[in-house]
NUMI-308962 format. One record per residue: z, y, x of N, C-alpha, C, O in turn; residue in one letter. Coordinates in pm, whole numbers, padded with zeros to 5 digits, always signed. Each point is the difference from the previous one (the first is absolute). Example, Ala and Ser with C-alpha at 12.3 -4.5 7.8 and 13.67 -1.06 7.14 Angstrom:
// NUMI-308962
+00780-00569+01319+00000+00119-00089+00000+00120+00090+00066-00002+00104A
-00138+00107-00139+00006+00119+00082+00073+00109-00077+00017+00111+00051S
***
This chain:
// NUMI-308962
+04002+08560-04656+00111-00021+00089+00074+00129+00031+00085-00019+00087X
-00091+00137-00128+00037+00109-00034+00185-00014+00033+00069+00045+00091X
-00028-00144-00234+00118+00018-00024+00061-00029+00144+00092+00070+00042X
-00139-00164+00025+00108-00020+00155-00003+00130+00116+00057-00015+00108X
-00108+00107-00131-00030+00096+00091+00073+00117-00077+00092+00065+00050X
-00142-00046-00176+00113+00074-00039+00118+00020-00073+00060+00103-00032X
-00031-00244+00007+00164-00007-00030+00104+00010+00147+00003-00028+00120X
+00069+00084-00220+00120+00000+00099+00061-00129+00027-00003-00096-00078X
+00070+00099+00218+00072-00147+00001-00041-00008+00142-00074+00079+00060X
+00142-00204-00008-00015-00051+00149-00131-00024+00046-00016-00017+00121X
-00111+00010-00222-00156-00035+00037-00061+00130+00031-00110+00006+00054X
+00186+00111-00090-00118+00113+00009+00034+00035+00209+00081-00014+00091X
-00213+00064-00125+00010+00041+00142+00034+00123+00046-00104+00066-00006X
+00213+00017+00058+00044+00118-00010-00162+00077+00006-00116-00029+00031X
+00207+00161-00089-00171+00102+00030-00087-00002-00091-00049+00100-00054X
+00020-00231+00027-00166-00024-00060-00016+00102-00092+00054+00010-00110X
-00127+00063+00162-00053+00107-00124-00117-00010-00103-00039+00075-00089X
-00005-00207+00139-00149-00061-00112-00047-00124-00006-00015-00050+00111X
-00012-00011-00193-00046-00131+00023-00147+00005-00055-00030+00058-00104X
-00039-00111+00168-00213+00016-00023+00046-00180-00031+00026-00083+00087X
-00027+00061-00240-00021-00155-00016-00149-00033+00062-00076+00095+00018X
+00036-00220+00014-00113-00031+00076-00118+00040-00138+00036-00014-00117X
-00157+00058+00149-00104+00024-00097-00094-00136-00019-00071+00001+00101X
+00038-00107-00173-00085-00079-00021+00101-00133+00104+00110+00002+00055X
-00237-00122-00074+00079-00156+00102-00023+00048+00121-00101+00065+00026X
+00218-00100+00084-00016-00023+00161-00110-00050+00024-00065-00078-00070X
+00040+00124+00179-00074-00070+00048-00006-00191+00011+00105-00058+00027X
-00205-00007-00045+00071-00154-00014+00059-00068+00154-00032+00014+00118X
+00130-00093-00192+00133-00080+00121-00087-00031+00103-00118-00026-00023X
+00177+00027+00161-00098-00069+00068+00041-00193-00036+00086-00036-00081X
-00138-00019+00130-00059-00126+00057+00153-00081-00019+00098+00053+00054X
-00081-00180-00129+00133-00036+00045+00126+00054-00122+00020+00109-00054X
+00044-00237+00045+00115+00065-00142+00119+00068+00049+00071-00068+00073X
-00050+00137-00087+00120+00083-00022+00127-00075+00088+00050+00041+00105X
-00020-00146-00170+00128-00053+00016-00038-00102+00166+00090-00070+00045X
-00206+00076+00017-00016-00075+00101+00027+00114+00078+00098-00022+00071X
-00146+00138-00056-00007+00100+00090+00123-00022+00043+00088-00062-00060X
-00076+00143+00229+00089+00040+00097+00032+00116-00034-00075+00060-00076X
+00193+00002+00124+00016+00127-00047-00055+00075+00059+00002+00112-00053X
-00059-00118+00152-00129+00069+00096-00115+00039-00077-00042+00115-00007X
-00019-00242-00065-00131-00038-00080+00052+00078-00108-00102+00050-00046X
+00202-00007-00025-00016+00027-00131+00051+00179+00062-00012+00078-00095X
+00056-00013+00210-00001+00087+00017-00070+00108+00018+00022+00120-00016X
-00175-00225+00079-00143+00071+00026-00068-00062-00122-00119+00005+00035X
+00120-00049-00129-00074+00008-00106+00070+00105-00128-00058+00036-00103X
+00209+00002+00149+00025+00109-00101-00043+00097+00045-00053+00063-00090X
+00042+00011+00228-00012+00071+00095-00196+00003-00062-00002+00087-00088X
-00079-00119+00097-00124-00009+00019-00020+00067-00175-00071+00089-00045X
+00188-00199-00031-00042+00059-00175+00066+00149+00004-00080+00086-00034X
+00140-00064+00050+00021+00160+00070-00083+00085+00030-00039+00097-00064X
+00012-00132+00159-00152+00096+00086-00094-00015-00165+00000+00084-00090X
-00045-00166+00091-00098-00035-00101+00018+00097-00153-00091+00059-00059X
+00240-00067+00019+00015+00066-00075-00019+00143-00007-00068+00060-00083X
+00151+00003+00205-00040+00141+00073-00154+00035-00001-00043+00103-00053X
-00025-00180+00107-00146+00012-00004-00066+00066-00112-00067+00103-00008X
+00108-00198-00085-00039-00030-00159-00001+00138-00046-00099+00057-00048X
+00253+00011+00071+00031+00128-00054-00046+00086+00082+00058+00105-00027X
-00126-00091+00109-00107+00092+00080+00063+00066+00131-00025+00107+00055X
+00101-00192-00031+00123+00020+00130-00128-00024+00160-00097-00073+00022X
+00139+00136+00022-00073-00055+00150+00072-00069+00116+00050+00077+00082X
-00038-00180-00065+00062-00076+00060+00003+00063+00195-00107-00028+00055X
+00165+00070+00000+00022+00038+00146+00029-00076+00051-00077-00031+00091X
+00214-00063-00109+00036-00113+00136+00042-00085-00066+00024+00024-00118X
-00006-00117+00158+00055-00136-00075+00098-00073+00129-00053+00001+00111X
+00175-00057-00122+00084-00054+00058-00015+00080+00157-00058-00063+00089X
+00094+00160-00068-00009+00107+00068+00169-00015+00085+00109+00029-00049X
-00135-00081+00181+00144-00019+00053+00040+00086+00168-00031-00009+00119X
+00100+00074-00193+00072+00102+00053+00087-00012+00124-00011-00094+00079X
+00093+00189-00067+00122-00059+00102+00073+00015-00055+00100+00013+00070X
-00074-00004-00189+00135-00005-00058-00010-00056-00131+00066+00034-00097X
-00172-00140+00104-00013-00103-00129-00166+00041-00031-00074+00078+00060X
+00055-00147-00154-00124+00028-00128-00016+00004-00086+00078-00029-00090X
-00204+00073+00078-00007+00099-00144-00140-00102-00091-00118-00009+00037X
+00165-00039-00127-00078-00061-00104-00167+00060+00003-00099-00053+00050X
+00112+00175-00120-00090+00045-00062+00027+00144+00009+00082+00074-00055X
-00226-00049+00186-00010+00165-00053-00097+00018-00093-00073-00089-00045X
+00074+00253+00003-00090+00013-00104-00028+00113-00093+00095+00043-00065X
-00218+00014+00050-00018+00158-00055-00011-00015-00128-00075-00082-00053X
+00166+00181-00022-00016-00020-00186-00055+00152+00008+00086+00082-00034X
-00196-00034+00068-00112+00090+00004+00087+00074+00118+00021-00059+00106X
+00024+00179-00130+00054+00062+00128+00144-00052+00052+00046+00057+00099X
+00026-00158-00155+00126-00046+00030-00011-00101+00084-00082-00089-00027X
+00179+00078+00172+00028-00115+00063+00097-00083-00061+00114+00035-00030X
-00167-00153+00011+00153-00064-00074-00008-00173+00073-00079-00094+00008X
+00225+00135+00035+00005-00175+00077+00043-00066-00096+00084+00050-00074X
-00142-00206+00050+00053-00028-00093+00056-00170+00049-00073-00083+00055X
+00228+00061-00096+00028-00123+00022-00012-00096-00126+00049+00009-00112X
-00123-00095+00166+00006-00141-00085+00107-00097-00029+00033-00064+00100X
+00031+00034-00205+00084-00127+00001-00046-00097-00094-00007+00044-00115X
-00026-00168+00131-00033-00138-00072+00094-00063-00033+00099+00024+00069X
-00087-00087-00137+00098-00120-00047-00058-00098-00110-00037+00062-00099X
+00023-00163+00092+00005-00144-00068+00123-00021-00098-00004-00085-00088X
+00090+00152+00105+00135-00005-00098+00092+00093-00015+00063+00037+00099X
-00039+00019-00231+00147+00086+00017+00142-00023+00003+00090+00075-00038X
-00081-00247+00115+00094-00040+00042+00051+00106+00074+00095+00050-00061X
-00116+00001+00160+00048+00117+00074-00026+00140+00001+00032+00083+00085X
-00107-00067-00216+00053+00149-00060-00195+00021-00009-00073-00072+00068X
+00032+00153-00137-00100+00065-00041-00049+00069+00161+00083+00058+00070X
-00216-00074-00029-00030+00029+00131+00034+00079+00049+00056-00016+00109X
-00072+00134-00161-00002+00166+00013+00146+00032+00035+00020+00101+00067X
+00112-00194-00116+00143+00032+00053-00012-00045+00164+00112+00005+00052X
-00194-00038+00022-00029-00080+00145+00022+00150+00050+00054+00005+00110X
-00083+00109-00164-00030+00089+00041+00135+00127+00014-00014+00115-00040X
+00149-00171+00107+00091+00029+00014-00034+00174+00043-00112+00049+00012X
+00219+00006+00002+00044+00162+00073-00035-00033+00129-00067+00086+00056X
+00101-00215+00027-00008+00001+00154-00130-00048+00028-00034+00006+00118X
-00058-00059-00212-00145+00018-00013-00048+00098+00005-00086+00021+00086X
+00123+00075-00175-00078+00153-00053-00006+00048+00161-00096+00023+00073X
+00253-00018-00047+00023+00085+00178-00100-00077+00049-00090+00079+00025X
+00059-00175+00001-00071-00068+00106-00169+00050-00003-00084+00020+00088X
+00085-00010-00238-00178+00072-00022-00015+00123-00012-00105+00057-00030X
+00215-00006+00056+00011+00140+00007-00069+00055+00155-00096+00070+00032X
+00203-00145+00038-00013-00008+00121-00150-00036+00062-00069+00070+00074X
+00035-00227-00138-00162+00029+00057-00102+00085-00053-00104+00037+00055X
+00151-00008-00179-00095+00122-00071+00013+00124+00133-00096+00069+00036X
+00186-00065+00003-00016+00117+00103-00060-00026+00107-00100+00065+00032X
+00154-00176+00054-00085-00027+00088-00149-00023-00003-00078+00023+00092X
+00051-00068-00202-00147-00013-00006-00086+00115-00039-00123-00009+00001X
+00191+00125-00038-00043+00158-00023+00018+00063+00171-00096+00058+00051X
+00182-00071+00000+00020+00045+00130-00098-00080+00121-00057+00053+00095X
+00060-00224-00141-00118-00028+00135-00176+00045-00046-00097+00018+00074X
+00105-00013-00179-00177+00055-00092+00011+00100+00000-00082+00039-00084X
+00137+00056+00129-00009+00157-00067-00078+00026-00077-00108+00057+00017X
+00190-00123-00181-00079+00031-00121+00063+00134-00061+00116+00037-00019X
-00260+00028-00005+00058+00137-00042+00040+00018-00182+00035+00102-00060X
-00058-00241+00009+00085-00021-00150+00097+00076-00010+00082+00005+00092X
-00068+00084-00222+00170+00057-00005+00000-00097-00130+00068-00024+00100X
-00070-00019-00162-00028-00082-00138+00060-00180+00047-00087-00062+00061X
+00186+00002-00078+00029-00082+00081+00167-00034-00071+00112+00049-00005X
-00202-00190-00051+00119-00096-00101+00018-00172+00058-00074-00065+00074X
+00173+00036-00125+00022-00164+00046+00045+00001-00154+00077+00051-00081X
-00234-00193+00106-00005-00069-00214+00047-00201+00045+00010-00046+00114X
+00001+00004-00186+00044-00214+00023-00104-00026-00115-00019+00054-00109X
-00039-00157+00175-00042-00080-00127+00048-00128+00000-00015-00096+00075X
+00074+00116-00174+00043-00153-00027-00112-00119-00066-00073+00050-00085X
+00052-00186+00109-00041-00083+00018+00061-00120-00042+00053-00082+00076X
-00067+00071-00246+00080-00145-00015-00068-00131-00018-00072+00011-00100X
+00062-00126+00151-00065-00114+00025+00039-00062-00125+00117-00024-00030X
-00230-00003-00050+00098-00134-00086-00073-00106-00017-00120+00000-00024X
+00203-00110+00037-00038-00111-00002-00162-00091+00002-00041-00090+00072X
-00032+00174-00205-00100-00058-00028-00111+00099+00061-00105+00018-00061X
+00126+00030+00154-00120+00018+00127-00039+00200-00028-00073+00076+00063X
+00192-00046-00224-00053+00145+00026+00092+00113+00082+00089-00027+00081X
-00134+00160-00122+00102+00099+00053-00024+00064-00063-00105+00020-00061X
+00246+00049+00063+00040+00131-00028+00014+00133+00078+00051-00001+00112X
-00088+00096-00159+00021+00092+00129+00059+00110-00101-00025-00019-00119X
+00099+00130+00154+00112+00106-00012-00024+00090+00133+00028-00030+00116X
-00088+00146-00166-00017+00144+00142+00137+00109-00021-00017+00116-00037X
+00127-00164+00062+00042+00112+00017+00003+00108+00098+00036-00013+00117X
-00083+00137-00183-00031+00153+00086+00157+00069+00032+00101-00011-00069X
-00123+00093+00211+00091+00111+00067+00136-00109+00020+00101+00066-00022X
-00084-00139+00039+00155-00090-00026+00036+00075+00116+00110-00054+00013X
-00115+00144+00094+00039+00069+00116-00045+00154+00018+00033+00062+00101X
***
């Protein structure tokens, strides 16, 4: 899934300076098909294949749906000495664009923003400190896809 992250065109996500294609199968779907889920249900099961994936690649998971005062933050998380928040986007269809475009400029500001606040209320002494998306595509017949793009901020 390479080519959607780094072709040019309306799908890439400004920034992205790397894409980590997922290593080996997701973790398996939870419970329940695809196309029944709520968009709630299919948000915390992309959200969870996320973490899971992170895991996988020897990431240490810090906070999970971590809510702020000025929004929340998906997924914190150490890639050995790096803090990196990372937002999740899912989707079931690219009726409305490849997940990872969810992830507008007035997004980036917004995780910018809690990336700080959440360095300023922890006084984490990290100087090493990126915002990565994983995208999360649902399809139909109960699997996923996952896409890590790194530094997009």
């Amino acid at each position: 899934m390479n080519t959607l992250a780094a072709a040019p065109g309306p799908h890439r996500v400004p920034g992205a300076a790397a894409v980590r294609p997922a290593e080996g199968p997701p973790a398996p779907p939870p419970p329940g098909r695809v196309r029944d889920m709520t968009t709630a249900q299919l948000g915390r099961a992309g959200e969870e294949l996320a973490a899971s994936h992170l895991s996988a690649q020897g990431w240490q998971i810090v906070e999970r749906n971590l809510r702020l005062r000025q929004g929340e933050l998906d997924i914190v998380a150490l890639d050995h000495a790096t803090l990196v928040f990372v937002e999740v986007k899912t989707r079931r269809s690219f009726v409305t664009g490849v997940p990872q475009a969810a992830v507008t400029p007035d997004k980036l500001r917004r995780l910018r923003r809690l990336a700080g606040e959440y360095l300023m209320e922890r006084s984490t002494p990290h100087r090493d400190v990126r915002i990565d998306v994983v995208a999360v595509h649902a399809q139909l017949d109960g699997t996923f896809s996952i896409e890590h793009l790194e530094a997009v901020s």
